[in-house]
Structures are given as C-alpha cells and as structure tokens.
C-alpha positions as CSV (number, residue, x, y, z in Angstrom):
1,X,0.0,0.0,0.0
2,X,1.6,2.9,-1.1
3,X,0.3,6.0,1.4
4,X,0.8,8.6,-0.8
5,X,-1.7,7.5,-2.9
6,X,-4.5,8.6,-0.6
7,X,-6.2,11.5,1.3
8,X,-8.4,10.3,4.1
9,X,-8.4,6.9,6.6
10,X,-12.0,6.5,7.9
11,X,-12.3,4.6,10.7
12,X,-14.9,2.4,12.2
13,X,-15.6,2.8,16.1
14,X,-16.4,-0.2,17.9
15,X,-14.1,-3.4,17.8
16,X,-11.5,-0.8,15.7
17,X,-10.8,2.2,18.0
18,X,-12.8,0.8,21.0
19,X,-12.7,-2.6,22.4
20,X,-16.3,-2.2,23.2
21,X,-18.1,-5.3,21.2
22,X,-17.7,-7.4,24.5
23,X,-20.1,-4.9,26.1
24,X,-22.3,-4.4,23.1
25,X,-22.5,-8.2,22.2
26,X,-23.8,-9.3,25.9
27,X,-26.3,-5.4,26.1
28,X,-28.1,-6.6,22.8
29,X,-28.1,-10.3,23.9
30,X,-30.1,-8.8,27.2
31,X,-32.3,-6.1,25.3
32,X,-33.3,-8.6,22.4
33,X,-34.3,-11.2,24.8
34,X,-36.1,-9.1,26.6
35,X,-38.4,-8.4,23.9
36,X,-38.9,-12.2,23.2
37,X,-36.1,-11.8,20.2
38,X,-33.5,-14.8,20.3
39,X,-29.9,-13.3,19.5
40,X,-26.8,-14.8,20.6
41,X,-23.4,-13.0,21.5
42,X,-22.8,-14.4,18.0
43,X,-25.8,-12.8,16.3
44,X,-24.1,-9.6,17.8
45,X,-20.7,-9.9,15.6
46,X,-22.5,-11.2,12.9
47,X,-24.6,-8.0,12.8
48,X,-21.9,-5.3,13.7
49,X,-21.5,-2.5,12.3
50,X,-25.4,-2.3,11.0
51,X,-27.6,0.5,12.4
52,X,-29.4,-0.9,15.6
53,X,-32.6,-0.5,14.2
54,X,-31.9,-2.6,11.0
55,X,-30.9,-5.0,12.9
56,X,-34.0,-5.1,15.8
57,X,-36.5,-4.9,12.9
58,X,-34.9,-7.6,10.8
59,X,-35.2,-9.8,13.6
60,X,-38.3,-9.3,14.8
61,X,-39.5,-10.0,11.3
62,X,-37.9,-13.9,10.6
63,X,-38.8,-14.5,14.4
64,X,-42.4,-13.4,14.7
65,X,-42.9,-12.4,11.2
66,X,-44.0,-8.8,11.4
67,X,-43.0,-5.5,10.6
68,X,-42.3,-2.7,12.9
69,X,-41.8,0.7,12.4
70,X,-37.9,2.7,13.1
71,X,-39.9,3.9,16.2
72,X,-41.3,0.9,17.5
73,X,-37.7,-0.4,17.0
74,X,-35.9,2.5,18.3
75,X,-37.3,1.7,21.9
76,X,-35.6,-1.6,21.5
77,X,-32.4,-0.3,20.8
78,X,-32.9,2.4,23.8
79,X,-33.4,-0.5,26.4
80,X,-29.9,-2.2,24.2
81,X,-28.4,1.2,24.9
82,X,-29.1,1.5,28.4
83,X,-27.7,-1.9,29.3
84,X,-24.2,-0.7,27.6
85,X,-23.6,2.6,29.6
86,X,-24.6,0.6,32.7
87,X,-21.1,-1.2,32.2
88,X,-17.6,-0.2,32.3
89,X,-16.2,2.1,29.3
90,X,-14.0,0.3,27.0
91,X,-10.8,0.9,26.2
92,X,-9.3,2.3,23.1
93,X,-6.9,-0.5,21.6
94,X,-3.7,0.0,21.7
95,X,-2.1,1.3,18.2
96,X,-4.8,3.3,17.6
97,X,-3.5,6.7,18.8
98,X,0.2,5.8,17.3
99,X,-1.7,5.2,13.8
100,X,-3.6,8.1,14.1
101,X,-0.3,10.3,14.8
102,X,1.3,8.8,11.6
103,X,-1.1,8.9,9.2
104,X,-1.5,12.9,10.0
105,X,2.5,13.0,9.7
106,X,1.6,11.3,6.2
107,X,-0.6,14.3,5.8
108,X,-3.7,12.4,4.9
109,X,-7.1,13.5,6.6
110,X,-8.8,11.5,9.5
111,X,-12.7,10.4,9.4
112,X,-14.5,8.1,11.7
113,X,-17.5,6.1,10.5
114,X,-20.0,4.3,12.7
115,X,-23.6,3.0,12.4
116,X,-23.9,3.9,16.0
117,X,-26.7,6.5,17.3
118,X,-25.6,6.9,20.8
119,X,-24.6,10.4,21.5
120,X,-22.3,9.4,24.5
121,X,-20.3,7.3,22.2
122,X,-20.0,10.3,19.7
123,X,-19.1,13.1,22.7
124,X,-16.6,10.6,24.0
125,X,-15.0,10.4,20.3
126,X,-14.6,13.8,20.9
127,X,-12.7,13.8,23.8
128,X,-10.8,10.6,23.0
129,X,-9.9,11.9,19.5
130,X,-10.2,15.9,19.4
131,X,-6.7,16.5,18.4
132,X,-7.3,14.1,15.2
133,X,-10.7,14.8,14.1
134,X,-14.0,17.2,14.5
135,X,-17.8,17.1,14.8
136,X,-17.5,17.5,10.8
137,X,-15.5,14.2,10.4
138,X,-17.7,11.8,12.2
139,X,-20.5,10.1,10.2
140,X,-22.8,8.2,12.2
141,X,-25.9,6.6,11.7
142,X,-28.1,10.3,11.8
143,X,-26.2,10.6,8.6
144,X,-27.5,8.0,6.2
145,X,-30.5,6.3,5.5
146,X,-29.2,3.0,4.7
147,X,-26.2,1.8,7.1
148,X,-23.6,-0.4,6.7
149,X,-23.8,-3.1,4.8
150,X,-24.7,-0.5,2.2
151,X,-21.8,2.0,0.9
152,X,-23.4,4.8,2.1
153,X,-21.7,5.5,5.3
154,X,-18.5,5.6,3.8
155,X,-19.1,7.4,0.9
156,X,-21.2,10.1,3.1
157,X,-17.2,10.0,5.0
158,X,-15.8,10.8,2.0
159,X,-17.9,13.5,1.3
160,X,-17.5,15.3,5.1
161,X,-13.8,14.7,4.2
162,X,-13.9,17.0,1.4
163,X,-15.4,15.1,-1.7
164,X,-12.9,12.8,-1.7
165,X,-12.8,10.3,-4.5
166,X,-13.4,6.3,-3.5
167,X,-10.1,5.4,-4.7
168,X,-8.1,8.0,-2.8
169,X,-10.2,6.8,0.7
170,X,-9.1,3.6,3.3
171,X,-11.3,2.3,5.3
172,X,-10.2,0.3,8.5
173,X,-13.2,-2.1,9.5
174,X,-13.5,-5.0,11.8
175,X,-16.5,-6.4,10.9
176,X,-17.8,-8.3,8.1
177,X,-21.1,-5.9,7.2
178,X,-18.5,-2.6,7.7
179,X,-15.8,-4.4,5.3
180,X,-18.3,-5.3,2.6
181,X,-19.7,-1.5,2.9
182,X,-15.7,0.0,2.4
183,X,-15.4,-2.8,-0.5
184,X,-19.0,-1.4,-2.0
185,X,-17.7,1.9,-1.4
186,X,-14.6,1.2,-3.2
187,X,-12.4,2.5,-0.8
188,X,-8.9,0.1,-0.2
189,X,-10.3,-1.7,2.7
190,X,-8.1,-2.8,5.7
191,X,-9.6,-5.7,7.9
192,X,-8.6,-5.8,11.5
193,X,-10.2,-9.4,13.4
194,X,-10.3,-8.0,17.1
195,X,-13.1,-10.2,17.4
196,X,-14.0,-14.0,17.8
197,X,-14.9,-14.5,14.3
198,X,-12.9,-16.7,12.3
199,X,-10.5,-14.8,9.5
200,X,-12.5,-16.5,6.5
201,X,-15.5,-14.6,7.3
202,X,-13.8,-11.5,7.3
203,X,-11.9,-12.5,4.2
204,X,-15.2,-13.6,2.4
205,X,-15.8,-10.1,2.2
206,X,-12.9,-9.2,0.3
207,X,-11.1,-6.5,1.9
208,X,-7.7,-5.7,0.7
209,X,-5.5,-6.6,3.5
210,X,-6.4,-8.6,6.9
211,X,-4.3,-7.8,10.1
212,X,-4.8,-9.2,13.7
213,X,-4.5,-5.6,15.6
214,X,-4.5,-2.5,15.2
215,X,-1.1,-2.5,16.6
216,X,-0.5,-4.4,13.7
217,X,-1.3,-2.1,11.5
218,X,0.2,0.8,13.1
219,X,3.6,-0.5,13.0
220,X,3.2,-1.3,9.1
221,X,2.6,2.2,8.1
C-alpha cells in the first residue's frame, strides 16, 4: 500500500478504535431477549456494524414475522443502549493513537464512520480523538438512510472529508457488514479481526489486507 496515494483513513468505532463489542455483544443479547427476540453474542458480531434498528426490525421479522416501524424499533435499541452505559467504558486498543499520529505526519485527513446513534459514544469520540478529528468528520448513523452493509456511510465520510474520490479513501473495519460497505464503497479496505470471528468470514468479504491488531497495523505504516 503505497500512502501517498490517498487522502483520508475513515475509521470504524467499535471493535477498531474501542474494544467495546464485548459490552455491546452481551447489552443486545439482554435487550433482544427481553423483547422475546433470540440473539446470541454471535448474532451480535454477525450484525456489527449495521444501524441498531436494522438490525432489531430484521429480527423481529424472521422470528415473529411482522414488521415494525424505526420507532417501534428505536425503543428496542434504547433499552440495548441502556444496558451498555450501565457497564464499564472500553478501552481504546492500543495502536490506535500511534496510527492516528502517523497517518497525520503522512498528511492524509482523518474520518470516523459508525452506524452507531448513541450520542455518548459520539461526545466521547470527541474527547478521545479531538486532536485528530472534529464534529465534521464523524459520520454516524443520523447521517444516512441506509447503514452499513450499504456503501453509504463511507461514501457520506468521504464526502465530510472534502469530496474525496473512492479510490483515494481507506477504510479500517472490523466487521464483516463494515468491510463489505468499504469494498461497496470502493475505498482500499483494511480488515482488522479484534473479534472472535474466524478470518474466512472477514476475508469472504474481500477487503484488501487482513491484520490481527490495530497494533499491527500501526507499525506497518
């Protein structure tokens, strides 16, 4: 990968900056079940990087084969989001700050791109990552109409980064829905399995590159 041939890395939140799918896999697990859904921690890496309320109503209709509305779904995902800040904050991996620093020396442009809606998350990216990025470089799911695995996130990221072309953007995913939307958006796509999911179903997706860590990563730049 030679650097110098883009302008922006967009990065995806959970499982790439955060190690927060631990706490998210077991909060949906409780919220889902709740509501009579049956979703296993596995369902919740399957699913990662969708919006939340893709995901609720998608459930709810191969289980109980109805439709509900974004509403009717959003007070799903608010009891799913409740049971997440009701445990301790995650971590930011390590590598992620070093990469962050290098790829600013490289003088390319920093985004973040998330299908989360929880406006914690996005005030703590903020403070986490103010010296790297602003409000207008995080896309979230307010900002699109159809999350990942649709291109749309990323190419909205591309956008807030300046009108960036596809080709000149990297996208740094962790999931297989996220990595399918950077391949869709045609962005060089780098896979980073921080989770429990084999490699294949990462690589099924066809990103460009795989890597274990972030860390990883980092020092490769």
């Amino acid at each position: 990968m030679q650097n110098s041939l883009y302008k922006v890395v967009l990065f995806d939140m959970d499982g790439v900056l955060y190690d927060s799918m631990p706490n998210h896999a077991v909060a949906w697990q409780k919220a889902m079940n709740e509501f009579g859904i049956h979703f296993t921690m596995a369902d919740a890496y399957a699913t990662e990087g969708a919006r939340g309320v893709d995901t609720i109503r998608s459930y709810v209709k191969a289980q109980q084969g109805k439709t509900i509305s974004e509403i009717e779904a959003q007070k799903i995902y608010d009891v799913k989001t409740h049971y997440f800040h009701e445990m301790k904050e995650a971590p930011i991996f390590d590598g992620v700050i070093d990469l962050m620093e290098k790829i600013c020396k490289s003088g390319l442009k920093i985004g973040i791109v998330t299908g989360s809606a929880q406006l914690p998350l996005i005030e703590r990216l903020k403070n986490d990552f103010g010296r790297f990025i602003t409000n207008n470089n995080i896309t979230t799911a307010y900002d699109v109409k159809r999350g990942k695995p649709n291109p749309d996130p990323y190419l909205m990221g591309l956008q807030k980064a300046g009108e960036i072309l596809p080709h000149e953007g990297i996208v740094i995913e962790n999931a297989p829905l996220g990595i399918r939307a950077g391949v869709a958006a045609g962005c060089y796509t780098v896979a980073i399995n921080s989770g429990p999911l084999p490699d294949k179903l990462l690589l099924k997706e066809k990103p460009n590159v795989l890597y274990k860590t972030i860390r990883e990563f980092a020092n490769k730049w």
